[in-house]
NUFIGU-152211 format. One line per field, with one value per atom (N, C-alpha, C): residue number from 1; chain; atom name; x, y, z. Coordinates in pm, whole numbers, plus 50000, padded with zeros to 5 digits. Layout:
BEGIN
num	(NUM, ...)
cadena	(A, ...)
atomo	(CA, ...)
east	(X, ...)
north	(Y, ...)
up	(Z, ...)
REM end
This chain:
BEGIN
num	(1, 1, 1, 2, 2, 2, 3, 3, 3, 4, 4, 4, 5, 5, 5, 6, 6, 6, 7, 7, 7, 8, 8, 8, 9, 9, 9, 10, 10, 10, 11, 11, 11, 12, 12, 12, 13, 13, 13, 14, 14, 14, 15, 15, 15, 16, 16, 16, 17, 17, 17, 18, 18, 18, 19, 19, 19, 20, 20, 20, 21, 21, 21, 22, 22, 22, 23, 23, 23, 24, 24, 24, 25, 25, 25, 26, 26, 26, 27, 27, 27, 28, 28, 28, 29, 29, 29, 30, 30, 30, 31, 31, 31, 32, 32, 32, 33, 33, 33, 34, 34, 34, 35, 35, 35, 36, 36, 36, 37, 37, 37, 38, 38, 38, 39, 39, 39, 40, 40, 40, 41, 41, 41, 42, 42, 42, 43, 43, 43, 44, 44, 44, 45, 45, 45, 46, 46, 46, 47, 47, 47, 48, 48, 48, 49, 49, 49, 50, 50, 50, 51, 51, 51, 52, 52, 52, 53, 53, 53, 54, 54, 54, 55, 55, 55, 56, 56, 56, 57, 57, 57, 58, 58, 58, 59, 59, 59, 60, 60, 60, 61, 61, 61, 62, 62, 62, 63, 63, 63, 64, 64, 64, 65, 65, 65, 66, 66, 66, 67, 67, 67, 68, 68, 68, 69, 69, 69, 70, 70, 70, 71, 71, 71, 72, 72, 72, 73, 73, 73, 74, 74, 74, 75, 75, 75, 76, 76, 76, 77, 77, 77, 78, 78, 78, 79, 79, 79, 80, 80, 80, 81, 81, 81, 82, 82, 82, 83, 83, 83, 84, 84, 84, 85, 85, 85, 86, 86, 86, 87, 87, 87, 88, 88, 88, 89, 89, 89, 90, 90, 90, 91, 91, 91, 92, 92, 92, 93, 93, 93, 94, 94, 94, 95, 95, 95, 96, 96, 96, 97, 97, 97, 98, 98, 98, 99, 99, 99, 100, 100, 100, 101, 101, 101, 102, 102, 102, 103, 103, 103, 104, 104, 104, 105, 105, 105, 106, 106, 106, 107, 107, 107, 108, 108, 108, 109, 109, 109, 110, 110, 110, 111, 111, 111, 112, 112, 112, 113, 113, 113, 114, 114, 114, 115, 115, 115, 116, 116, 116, 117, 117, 117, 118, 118, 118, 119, 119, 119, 120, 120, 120, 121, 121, 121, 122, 122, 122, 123, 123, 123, 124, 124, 124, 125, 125, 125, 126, 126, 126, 127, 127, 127, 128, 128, 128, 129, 129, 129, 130, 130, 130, 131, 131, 131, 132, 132, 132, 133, 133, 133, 134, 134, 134, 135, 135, 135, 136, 136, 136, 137, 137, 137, 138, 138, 138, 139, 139, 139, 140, 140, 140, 141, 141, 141, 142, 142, 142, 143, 143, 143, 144, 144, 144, 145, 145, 145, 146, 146, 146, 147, 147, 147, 148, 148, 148, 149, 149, 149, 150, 150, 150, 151, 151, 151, 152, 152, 152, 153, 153, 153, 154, 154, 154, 155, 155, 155, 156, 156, 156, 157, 157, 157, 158, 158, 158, 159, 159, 159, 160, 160, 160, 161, 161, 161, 162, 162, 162, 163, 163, 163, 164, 164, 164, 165, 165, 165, 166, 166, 166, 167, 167, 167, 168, 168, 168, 169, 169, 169, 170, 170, 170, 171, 171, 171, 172, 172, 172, 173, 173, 173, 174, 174, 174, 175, 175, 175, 176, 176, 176, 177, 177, 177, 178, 178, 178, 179, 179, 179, 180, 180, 180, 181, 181, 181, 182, 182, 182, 183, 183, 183, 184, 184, 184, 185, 185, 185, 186, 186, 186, 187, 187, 187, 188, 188, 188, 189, 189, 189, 190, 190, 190, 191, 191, 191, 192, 192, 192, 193, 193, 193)
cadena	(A, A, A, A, A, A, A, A, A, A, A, A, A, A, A, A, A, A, A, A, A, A, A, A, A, A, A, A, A, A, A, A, A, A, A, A, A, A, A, A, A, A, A, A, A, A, A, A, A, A, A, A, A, A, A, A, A, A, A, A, A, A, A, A, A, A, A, A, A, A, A, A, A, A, A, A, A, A, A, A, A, A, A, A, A, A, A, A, A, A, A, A, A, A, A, A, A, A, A, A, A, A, A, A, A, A, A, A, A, A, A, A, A, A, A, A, A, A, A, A, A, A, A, A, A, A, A, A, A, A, A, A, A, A, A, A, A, A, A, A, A, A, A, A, A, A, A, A, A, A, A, A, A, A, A, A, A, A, A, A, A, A, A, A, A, A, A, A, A, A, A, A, A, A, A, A, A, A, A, A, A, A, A, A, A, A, A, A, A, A, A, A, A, A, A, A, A, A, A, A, A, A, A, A, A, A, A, A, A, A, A, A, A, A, A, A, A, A, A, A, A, A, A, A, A, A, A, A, A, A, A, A, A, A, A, A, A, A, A, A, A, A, A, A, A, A, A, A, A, A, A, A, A, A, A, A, A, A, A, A, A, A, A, A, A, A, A, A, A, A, A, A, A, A, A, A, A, A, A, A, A, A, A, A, A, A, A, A, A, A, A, A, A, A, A, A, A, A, A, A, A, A, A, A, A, A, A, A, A, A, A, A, A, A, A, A, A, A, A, A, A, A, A, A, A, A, A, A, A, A, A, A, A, A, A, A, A, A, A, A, A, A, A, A, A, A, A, A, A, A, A, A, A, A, A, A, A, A, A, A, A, A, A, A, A, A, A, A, A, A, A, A, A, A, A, A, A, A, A, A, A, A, A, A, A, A, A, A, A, A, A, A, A, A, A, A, A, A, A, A, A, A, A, A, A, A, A, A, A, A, A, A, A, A, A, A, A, A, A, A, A, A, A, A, A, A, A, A, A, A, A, A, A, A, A, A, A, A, A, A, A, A, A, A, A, A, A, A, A, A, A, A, A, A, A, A, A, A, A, A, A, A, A, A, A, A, A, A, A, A, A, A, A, A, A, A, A, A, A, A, A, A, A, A, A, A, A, A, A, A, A, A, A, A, A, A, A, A, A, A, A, A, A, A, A, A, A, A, A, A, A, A, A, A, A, A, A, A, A, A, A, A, A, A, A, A, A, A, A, A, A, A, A, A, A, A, A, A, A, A, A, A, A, A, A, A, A, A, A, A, A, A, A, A, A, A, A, A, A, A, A, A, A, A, A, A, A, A, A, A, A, A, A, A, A, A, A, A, A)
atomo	(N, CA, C, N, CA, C, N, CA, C, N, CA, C, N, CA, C, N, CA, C, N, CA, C, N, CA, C, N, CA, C, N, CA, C, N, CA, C, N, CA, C, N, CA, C, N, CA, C, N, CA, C, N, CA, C, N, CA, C, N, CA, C, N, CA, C, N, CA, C, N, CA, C, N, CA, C, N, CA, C, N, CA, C, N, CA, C, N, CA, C, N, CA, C, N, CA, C, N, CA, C, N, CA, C, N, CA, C, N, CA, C, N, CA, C, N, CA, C, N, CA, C, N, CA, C, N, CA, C, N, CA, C, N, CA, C, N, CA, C, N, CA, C, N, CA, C, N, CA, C, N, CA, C, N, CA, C, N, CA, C, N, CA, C, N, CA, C, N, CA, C, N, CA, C, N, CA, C, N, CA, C, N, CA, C, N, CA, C, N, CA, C, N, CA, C, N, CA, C, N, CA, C, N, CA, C, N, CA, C, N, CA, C, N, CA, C, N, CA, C, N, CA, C, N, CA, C, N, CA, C, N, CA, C, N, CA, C, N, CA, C, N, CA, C, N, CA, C, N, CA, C, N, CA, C, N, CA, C, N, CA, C, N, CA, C, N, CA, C, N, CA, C, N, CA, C, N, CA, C, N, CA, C, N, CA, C, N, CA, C, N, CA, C, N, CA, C, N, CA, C, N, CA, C, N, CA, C, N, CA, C, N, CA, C, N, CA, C, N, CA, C, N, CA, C, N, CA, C, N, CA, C, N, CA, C, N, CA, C, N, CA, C, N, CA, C, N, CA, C, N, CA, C, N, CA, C, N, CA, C, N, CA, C, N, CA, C, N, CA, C, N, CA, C, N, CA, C, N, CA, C, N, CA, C, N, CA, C, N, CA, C, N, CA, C, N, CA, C, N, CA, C, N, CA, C, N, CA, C, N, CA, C, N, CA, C, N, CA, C, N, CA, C, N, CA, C, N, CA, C, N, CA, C, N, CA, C, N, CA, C, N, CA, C, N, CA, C, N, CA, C, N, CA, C, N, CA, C, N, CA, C, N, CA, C, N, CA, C, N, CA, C, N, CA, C, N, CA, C, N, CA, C, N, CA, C, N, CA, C, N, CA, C, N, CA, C, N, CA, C, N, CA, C, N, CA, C, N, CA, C, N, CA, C, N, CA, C, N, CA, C, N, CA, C, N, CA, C, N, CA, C, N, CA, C, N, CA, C, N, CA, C, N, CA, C, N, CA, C, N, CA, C, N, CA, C, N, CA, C, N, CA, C, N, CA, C, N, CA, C, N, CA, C, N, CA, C, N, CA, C, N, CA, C, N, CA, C, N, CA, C, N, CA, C, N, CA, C, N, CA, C, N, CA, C, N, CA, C, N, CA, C, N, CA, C, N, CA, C, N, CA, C, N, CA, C, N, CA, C, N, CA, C, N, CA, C, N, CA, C, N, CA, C, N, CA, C, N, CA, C, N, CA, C, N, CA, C, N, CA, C, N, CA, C, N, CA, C, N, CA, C, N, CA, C)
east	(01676, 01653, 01670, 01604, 01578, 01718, 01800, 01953, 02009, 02017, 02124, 02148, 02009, 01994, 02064, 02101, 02120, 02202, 02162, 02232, 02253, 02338, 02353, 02518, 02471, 02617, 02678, 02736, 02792, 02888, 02884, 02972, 03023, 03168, 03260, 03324, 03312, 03385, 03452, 03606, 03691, 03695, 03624, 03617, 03774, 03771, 03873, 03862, 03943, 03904, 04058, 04188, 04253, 04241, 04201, 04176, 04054, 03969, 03871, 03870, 03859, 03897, 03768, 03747, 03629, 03649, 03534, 03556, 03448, 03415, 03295, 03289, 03221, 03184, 03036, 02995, 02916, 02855, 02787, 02760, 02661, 02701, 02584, 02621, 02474, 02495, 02547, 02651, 02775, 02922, 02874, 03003, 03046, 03174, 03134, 03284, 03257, 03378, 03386, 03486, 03513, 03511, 03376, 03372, 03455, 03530, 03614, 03652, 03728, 03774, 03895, 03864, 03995, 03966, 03988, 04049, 03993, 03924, 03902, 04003, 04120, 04204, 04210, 04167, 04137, 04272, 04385, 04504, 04524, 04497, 04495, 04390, 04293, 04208, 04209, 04144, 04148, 04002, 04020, 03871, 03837, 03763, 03733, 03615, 03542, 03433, 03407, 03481, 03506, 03502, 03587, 03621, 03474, 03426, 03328, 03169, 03208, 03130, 03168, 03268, 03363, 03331, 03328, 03296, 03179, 03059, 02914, 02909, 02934, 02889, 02998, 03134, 03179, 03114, 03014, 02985, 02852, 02809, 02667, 02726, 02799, 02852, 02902, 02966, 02997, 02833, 02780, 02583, 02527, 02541, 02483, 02520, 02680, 02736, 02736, 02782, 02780, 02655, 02514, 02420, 02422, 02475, 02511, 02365, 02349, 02206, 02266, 02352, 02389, 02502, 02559, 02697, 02717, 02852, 02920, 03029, 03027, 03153, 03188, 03324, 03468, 03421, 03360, 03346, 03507, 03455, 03593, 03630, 03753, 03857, 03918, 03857, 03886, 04040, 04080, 04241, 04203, 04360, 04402, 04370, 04379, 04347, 04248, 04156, 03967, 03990, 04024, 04007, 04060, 04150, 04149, 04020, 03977, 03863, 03687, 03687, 03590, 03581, 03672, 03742, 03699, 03674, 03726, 03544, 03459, 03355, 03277, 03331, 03224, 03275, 03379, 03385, 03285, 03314, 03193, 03059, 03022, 02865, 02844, 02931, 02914, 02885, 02960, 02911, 02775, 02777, 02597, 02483, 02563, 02441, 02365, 02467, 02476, 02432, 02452, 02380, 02228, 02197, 02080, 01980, 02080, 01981, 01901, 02036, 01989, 01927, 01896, 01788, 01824, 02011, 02066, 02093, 02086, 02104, 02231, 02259, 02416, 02426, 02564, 02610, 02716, 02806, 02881, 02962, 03102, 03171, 03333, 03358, 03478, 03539, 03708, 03826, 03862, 03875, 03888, 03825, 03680, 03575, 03607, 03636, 03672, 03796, 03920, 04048, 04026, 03924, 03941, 03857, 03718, 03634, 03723, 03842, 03933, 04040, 04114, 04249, 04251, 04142, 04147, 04192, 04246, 04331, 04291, 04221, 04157, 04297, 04415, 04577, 04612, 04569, 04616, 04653, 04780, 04820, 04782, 04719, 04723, 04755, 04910, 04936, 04894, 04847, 04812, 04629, 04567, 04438, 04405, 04541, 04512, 04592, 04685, 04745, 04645, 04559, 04435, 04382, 04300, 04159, 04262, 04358, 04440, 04412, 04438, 04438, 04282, 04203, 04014, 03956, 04000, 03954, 03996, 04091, 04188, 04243, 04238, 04304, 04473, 04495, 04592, 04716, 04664, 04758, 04695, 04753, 04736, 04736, 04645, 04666, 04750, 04848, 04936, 04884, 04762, 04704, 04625, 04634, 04609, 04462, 04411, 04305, 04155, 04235, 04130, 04058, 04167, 04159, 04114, 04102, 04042, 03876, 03840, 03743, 03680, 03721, 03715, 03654, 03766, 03783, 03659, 03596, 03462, 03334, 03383, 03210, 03259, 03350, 03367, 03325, 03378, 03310, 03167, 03131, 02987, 02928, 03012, 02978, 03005, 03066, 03079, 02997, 02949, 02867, 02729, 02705, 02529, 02566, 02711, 02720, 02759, 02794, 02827, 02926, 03008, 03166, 03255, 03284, 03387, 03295, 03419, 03403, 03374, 03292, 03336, 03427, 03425, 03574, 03703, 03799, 03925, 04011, 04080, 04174, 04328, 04423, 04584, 04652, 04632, 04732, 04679, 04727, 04665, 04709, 04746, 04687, 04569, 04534, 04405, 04311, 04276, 04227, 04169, 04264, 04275, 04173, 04160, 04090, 03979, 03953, 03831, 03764, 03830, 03734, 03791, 03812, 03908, 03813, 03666, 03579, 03616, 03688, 03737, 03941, 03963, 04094, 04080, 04114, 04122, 04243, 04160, 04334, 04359, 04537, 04566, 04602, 04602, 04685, 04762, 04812, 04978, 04958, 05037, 05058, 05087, 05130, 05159, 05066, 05088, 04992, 05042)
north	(68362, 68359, 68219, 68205, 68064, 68024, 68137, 68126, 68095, 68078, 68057, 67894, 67826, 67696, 67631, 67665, 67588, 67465, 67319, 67222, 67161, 67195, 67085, 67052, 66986, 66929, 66963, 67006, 67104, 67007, 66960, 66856, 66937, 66981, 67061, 66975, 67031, 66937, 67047, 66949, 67038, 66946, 66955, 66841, 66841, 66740, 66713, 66584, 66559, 66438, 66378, 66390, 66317, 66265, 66394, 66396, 66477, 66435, 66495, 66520, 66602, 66695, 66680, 66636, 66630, 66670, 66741, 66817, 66787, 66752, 66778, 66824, 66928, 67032, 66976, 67036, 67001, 67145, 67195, 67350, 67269, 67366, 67333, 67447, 67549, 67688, 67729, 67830, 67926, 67842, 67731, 67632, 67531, 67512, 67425, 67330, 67216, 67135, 67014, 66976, 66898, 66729, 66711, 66543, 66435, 66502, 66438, 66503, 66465, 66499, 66394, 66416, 66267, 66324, 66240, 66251, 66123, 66151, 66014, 66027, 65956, 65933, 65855, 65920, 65850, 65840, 65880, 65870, 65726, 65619, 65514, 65458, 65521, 65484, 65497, 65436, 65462, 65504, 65612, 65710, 65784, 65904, 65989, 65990, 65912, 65879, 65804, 65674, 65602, 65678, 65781, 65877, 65954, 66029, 66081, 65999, 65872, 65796, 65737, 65700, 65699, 65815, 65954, 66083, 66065, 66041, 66040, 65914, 65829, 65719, 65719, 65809, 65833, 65930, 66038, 66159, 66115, 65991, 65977, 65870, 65838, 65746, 65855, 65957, 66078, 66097, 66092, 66180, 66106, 65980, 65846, 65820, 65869, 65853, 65957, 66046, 66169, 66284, 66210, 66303, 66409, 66492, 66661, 66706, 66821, 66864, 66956, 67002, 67114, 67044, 67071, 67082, 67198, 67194, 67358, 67322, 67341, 67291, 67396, 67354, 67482, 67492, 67580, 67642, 67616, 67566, 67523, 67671, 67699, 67834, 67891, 68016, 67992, 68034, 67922, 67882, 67875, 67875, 67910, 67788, 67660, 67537, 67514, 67518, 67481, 67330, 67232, 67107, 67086, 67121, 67097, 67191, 67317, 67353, 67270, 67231, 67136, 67011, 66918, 66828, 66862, 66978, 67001, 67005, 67085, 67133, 67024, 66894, 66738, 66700, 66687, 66636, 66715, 66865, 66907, 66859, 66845, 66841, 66694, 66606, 66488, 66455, 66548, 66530, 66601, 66755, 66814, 66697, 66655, 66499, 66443, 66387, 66328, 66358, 66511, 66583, 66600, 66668, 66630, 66522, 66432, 66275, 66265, 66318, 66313, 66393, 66486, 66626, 66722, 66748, 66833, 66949, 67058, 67200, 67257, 67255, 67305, 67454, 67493, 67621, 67605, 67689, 67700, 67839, 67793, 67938, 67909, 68048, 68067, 68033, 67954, 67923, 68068, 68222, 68322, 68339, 68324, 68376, 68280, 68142, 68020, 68078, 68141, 68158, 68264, 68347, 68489, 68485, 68361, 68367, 68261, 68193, 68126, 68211, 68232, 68300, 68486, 68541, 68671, 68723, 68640, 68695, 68592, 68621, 68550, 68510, 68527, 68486, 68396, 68294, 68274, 68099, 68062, 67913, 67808, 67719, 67589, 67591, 67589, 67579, 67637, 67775, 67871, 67867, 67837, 67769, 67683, 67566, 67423, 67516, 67563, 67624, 67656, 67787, 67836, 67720, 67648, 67523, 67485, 67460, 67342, 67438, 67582, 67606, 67645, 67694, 67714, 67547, 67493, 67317, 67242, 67321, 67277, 67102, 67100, 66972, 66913, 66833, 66761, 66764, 66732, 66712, 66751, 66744, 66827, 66668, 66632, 66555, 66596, 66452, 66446, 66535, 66500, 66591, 66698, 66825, 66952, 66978, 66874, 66876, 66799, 66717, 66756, 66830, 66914, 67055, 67187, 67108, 67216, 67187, 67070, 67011, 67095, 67084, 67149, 67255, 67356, 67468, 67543, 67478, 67501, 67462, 67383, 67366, 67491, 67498, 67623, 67747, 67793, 67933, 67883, 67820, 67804, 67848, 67762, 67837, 67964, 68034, 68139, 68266, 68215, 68301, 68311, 68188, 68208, 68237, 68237, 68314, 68457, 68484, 68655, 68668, 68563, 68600, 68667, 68615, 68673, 68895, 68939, 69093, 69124, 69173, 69189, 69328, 69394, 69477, 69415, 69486, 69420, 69509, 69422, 69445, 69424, 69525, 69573, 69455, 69384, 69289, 69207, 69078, 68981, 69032, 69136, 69200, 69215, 69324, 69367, 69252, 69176, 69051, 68973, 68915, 68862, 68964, 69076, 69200, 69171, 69207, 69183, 69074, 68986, 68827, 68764, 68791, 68744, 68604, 68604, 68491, 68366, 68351, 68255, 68190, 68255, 68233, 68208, 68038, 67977, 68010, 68031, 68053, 68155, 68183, 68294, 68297, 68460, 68523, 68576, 68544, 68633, 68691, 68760, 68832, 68702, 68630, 68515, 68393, 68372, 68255, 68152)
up	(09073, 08930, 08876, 08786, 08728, 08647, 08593, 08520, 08637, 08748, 08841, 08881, 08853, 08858, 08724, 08657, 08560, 08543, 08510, 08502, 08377, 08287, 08163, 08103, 08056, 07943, 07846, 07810, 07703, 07629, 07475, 07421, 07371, 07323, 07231, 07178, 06973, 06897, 06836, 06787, 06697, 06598, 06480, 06409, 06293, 06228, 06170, 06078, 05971, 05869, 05959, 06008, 06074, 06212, 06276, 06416, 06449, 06531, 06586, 06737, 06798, 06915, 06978, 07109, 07179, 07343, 07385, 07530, 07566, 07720, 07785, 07891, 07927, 08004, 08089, 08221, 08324, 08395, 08352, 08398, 08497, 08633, 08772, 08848, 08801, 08849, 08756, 08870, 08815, 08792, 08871, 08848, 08707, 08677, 08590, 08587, 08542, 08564, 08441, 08419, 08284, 08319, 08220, 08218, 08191, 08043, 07973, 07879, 07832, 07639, 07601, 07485, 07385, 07253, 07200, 07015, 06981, 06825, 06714, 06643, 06665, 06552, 06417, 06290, 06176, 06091, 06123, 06059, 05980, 05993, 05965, 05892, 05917, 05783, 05649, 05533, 05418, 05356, 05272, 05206, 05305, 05241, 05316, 05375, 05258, 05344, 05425, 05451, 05558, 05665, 05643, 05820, 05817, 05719, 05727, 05848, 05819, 05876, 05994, 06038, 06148, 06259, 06184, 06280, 06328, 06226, 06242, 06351, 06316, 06473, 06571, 06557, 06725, 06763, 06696, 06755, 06821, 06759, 06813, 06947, 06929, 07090, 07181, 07155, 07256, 07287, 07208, 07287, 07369, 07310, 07368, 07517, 07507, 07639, 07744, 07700, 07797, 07814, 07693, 07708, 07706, 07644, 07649, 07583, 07683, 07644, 07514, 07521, 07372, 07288, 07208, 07151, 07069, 07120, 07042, 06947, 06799, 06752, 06685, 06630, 06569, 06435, 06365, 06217, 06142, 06002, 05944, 05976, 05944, 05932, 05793, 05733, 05604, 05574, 05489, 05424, 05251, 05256, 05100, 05018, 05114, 05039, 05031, 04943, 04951, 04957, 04868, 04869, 05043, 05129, 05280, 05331, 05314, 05363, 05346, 05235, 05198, 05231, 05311, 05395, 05509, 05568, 05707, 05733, 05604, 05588, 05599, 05567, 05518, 05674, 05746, 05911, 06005, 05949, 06078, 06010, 05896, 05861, 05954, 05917, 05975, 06117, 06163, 06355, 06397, 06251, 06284, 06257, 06188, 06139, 06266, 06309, 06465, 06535, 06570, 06697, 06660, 06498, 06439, 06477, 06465, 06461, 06584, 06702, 06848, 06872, 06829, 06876, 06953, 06965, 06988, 06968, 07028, 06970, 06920, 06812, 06783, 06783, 06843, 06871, 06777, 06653, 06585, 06616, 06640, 06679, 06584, 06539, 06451, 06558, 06508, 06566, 06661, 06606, 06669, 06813, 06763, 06894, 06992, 06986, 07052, 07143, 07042, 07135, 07231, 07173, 07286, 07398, 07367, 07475, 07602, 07550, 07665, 07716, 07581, 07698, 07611, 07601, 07584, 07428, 07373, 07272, 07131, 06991, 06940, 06835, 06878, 06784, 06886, 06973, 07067, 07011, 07049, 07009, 07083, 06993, 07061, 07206, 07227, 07344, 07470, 07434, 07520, 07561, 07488, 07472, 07601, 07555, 07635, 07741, 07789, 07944, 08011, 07933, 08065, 08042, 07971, 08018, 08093, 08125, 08244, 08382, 08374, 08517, 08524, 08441, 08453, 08527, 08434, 08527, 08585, 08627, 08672, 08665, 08531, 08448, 08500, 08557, 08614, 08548, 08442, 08274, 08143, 08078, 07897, 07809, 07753, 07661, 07591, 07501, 07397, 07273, 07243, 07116, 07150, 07132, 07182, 07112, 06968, 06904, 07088, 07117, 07271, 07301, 07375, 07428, 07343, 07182, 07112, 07100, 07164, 07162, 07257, 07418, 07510, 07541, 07436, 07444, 07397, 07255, 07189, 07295, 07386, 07473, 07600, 07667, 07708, 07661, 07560, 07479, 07496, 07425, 07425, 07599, 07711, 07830, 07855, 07819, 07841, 07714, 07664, 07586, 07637, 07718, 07741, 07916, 07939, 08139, 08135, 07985, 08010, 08064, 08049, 08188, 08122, 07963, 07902, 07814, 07850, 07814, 07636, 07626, 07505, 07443, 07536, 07498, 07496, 07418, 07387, 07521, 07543, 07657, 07594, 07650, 07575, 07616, 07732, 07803, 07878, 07919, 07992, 08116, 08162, 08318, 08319, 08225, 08240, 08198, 08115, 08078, 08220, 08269, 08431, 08553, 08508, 08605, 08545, 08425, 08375, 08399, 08371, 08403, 08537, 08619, 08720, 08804, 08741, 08811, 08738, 08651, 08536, 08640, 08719, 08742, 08870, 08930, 09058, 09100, 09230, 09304, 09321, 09295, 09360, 09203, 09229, 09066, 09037, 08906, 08875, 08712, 08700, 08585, 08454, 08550, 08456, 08416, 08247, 08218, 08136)
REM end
């Protein structure tokens, strides 16, 4: 089958007006393995639009560089603060800009669908997010800023939405979770994650 060949690049952004979260993914086949990921740290800048523009030409140097045939990024998350939701709303428009410009296909997935298509459970923390991508890619180490790995985590889902790996039934416990998807877990396995 012609799906079994498949070779492309998958860019995942977790956008942000402080920090921006970036992952890259390498699908070949059924296999897939991680290029890179880091963070744009704008903490130090001044205006928002400054960063707004800051996002737009690091996002077009992530394309430039790593060529990702797709990108998948994190849908703001709706909160009580609109003036931070409308912030969060002008960083992602800014990187769709980008991928736009380049003639990239954007995939947009809620923060939820993101946590459950990684570690099963769409309440799932930061921490627990970045634990499975460490043992799925088997990643050496965890970056300092977990906004990375949230980068990551969004071009992953995106893989796993067009491989069918993740279930879409809800499962009671990460036993059963692990049974269900058990092609997602190298190695040997434990109850534990």
């Amino acid at each position: 089958m012609a799906g079994q060949n498949k070779d492309r690049i998958i860019l995942g952004i977790d956008p942000g007006t402080n920090i921006m979260g970036y992952g890259v993914v390498h699908e070949k086949g059924k296999q897939i393995e991680c290029v890179g990921f880091g963070i744009v740290d704008m903490h130090k800048m001044d205006g928002h639009f400054n960063k707004l523009k800051h996002i737009y030409e690091r996002t077009l140097q992530l394309i430039d560089g790593f060529k990702p045939d797709e990108l998948a990024i994190e849908a703001p998350f709706q909160g009580k603060n609109v003036q931070s939701m409308l912030k969060l709303g002008r960083a992602q428009g800014a990187a769709i800009a980008a991928a736009l410009t380049r003639e990239i296909p954007i995939f947009e997935y809620a923060p939820r669908k993101i946590k459950l298509a990684i570690t099963g459970s769409g309440a799932a923390s930061k921490e627990q997010v970045a634990g499975m991508l460490q043992k799925l890619l088997k990643l050496e180490e965890l970056p300092k800023k977990l906004d990375a790995t949230d980068g990551l985590a969004a071009a992953m889902c995106h893989f796993y939405q067009r491989t069918s790996i993740v279930s879409d039934s809800k499962c009671k416990d990460w036993k059963e979770y692990i049974a269900k998807n058990n092609v997602k877990i190298p190695g040997k396995r434990s109850g534990k994650i």
